[in-house]
Backbone bond lengths (Angstrom), bond angles and torsions (degrees), N, CA, C in turn:
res aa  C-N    CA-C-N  psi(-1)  N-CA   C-N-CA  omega(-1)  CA-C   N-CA-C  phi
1 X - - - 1.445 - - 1.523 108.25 -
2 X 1.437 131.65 133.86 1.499 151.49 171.49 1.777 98.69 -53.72
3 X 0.847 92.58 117.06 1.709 101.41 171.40 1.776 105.07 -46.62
4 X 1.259 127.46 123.90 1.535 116.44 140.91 0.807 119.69 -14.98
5 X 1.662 106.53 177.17 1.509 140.45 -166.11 1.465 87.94 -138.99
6 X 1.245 128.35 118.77 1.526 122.38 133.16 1.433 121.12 -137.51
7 X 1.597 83.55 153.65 1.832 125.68 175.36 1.458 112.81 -61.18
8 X 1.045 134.92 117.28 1.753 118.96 167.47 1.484 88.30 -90.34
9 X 1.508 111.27 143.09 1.267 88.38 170.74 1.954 78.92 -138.35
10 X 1.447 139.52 109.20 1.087 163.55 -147.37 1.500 108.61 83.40
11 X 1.649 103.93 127.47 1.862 87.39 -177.11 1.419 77.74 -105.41
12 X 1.359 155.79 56.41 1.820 142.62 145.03 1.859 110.72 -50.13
13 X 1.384 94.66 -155.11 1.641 85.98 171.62 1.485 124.83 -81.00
14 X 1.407 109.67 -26.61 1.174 103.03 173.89 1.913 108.02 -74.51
15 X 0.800 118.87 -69.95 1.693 106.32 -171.76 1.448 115.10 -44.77
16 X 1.544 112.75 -19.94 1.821 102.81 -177.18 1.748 95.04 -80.06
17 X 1.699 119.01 -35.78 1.142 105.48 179.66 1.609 135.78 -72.38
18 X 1.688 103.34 3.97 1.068 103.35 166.96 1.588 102.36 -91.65
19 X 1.302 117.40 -40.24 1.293 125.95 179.53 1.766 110.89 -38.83
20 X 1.138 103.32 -48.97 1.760 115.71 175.08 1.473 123.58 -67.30
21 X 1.625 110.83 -28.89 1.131 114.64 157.83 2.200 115.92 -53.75
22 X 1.351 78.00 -53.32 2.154 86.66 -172.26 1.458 105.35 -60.34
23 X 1.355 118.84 -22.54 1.597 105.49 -178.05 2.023 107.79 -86.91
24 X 1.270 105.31 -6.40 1.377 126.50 170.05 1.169 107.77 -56.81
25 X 1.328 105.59 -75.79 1.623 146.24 -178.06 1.664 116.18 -65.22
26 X 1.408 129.09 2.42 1.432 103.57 -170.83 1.233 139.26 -58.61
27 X 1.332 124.77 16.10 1.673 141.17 168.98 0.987 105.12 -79.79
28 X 1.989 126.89 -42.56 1.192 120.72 168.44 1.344 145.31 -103.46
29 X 1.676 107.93 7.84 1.462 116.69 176.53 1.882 83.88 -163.37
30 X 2.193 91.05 169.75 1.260 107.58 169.09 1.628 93.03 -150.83
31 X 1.409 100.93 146.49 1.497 115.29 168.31 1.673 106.43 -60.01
32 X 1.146 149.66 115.90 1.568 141.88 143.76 1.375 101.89 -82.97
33 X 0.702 142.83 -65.00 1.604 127.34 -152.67 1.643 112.67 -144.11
34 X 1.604 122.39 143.86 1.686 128.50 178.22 1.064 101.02 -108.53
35 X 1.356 118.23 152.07 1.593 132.55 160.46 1.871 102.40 -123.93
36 X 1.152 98.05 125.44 1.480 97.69 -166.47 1.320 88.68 -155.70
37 X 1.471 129.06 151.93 1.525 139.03 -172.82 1.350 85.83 -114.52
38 X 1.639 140.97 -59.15 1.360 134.21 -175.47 1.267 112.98 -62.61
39 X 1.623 128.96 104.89 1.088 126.63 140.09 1.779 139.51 19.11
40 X 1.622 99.54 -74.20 1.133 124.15 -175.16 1.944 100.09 -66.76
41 X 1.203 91.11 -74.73 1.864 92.04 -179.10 1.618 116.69 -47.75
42 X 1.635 123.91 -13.15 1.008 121.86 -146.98 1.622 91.37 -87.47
43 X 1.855 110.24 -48.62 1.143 142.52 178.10 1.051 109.98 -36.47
44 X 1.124 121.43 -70.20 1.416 156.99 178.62 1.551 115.66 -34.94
45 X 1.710 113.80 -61.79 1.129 135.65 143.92 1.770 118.46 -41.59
46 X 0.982 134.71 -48.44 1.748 157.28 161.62 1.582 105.28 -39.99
47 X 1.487 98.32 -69.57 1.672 98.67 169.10 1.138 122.61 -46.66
48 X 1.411 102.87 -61.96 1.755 111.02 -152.50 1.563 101.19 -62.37
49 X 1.153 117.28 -32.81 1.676 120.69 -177.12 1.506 118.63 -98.84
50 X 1.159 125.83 12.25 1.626 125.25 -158.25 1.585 130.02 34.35
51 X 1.329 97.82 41.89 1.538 100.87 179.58 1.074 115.75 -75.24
52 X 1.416 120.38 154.56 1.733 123.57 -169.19 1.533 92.47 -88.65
53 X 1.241 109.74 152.91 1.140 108.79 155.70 1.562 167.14 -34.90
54 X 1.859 89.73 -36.57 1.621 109.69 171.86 1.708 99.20 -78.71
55 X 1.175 111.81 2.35 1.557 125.31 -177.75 1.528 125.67 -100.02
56 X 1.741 93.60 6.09 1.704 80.43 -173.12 1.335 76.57 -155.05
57 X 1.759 103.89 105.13 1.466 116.22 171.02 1.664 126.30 -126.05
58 X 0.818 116.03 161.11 1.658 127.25 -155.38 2.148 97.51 -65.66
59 X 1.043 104.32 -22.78 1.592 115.89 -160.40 1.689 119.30 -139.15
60 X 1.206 109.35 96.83 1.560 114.69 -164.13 1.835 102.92 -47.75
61 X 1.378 131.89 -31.48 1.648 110.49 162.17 1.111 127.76 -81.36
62 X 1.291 117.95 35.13 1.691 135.43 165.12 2.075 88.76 -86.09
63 X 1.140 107.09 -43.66 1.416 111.02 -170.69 1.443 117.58 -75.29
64 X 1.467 106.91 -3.14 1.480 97.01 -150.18 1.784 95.84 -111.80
65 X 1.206 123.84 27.04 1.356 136.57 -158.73 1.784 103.41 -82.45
66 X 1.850 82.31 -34.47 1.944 75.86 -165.36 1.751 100.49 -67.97
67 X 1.286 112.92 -27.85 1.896 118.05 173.25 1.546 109.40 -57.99
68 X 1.189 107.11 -49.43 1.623 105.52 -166.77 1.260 110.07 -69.06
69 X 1.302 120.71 -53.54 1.742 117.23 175.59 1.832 113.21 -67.69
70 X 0.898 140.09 -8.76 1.775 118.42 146.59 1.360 71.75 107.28
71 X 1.379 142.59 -8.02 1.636 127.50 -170.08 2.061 109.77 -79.26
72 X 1.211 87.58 98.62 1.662 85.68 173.23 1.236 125.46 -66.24
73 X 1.569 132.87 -4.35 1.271 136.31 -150.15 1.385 100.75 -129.33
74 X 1.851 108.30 1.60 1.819 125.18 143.99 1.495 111.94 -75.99
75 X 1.232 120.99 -15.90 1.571 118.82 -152.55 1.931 83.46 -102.09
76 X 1.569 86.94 139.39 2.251 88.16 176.18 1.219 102.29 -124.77
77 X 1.932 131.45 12.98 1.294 110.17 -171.47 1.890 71.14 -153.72
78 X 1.438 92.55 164.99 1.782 123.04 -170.49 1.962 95.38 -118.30
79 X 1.555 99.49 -173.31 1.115 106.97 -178.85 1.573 114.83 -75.59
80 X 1.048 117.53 -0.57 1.522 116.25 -158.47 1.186 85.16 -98.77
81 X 1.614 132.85 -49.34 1.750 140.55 -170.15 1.401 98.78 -65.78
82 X 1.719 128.24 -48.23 1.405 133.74 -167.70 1.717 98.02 -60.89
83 X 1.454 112.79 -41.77 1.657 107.86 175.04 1.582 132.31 -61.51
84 X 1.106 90.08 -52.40 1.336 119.18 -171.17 1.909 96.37 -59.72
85 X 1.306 111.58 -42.93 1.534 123.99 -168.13 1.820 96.01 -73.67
86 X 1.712 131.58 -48.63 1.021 136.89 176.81 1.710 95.54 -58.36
87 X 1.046 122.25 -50.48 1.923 105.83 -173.22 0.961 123.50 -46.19
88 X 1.516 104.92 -52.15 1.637 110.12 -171.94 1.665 101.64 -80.75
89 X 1.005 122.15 11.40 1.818 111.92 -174.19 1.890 80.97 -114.47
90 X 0.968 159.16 -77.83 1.704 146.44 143.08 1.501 101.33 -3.96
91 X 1.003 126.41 -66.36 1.894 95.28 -163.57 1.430 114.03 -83.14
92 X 1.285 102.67 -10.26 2.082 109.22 160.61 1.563 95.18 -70.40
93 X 1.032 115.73 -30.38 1.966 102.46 -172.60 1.520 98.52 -55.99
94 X 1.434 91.54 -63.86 1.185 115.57 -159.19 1.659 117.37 -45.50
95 X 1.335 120.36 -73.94 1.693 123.09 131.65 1.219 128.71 5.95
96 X 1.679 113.82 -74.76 1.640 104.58 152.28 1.591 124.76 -45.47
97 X 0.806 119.59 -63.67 1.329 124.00 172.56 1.449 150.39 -40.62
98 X 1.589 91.46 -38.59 1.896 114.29 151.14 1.522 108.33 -107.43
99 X 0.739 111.23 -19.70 2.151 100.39 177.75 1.506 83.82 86.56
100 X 1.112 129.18 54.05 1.809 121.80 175.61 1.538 97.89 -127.45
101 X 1.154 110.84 -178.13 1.808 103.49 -173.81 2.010 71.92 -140.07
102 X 1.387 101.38 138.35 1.631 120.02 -173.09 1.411 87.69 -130.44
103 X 1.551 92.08 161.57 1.649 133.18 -173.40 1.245 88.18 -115.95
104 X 1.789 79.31 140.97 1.570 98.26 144.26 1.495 141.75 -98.10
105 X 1.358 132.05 163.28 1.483 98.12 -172.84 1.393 96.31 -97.81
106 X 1.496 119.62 160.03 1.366 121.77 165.04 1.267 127.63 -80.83
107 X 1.384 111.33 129.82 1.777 135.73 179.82 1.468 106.03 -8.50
108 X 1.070 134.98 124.08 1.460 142.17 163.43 1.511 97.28 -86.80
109 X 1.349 103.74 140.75 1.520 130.08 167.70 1.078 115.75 -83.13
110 X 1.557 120.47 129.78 1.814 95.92 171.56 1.369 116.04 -95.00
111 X 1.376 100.96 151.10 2.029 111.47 -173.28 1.738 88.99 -88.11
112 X 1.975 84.13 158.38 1.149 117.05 -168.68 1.231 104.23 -69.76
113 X 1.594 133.00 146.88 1.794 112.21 157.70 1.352 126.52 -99.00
């Protein structure tokens, strides 16, 4: 399976600690882009992941442009990446939360009809 795409969208402790998880993990995710209002964390976040610049903005609807304009050929991930990206951001909750280290499940295929 293609590693994710993820958004930080707060770089505080919780979003850098998911962020720290993906530099763990790069087989299964990559940072693309921060939304961070602080400067400092935003940077910080920018470095550690090589995000471009038009990629690391002060206000998460700076990001949300490729949705609003109807342009699909802004969009780089489908529903299967949007899922797959929500699991592993839930079983990091989850993890934090019990001190347990969680799985993810692997991608289901869909059958033919």
């Amino acid at each position: 399976m293609a590693p994710v795409s993820v958004v930080v969208v707060g770089a505080g402790q919780r979003g850098t600690g998911y962020a720290r998880w993906v530099l763990r993990h790069p087989d299964r995710a990559s940072v693309v882009a921060v939304a961070e209002p602080r400067e400092a964390r935003r940077a910080r976040c920018a470095a550690d992941h090589d995000i471009p610049a038009k990629n690391a903005v002060a206000d998460w609807r700076q990001l949300a442009g490729a949705v609003a304009t109807g342009n699909r050929d802004l969009i780089m991930s489908g529903p299967r990446e949007s899922l797959a990206s929500h699991l592993a951001v839930f079983a990091a909750e989850r993890a934090r939360l019990n001190g347990t280290v969680e799985t993810i499940p692997p991608p289901t295929r869909p059958t033919s009809a």
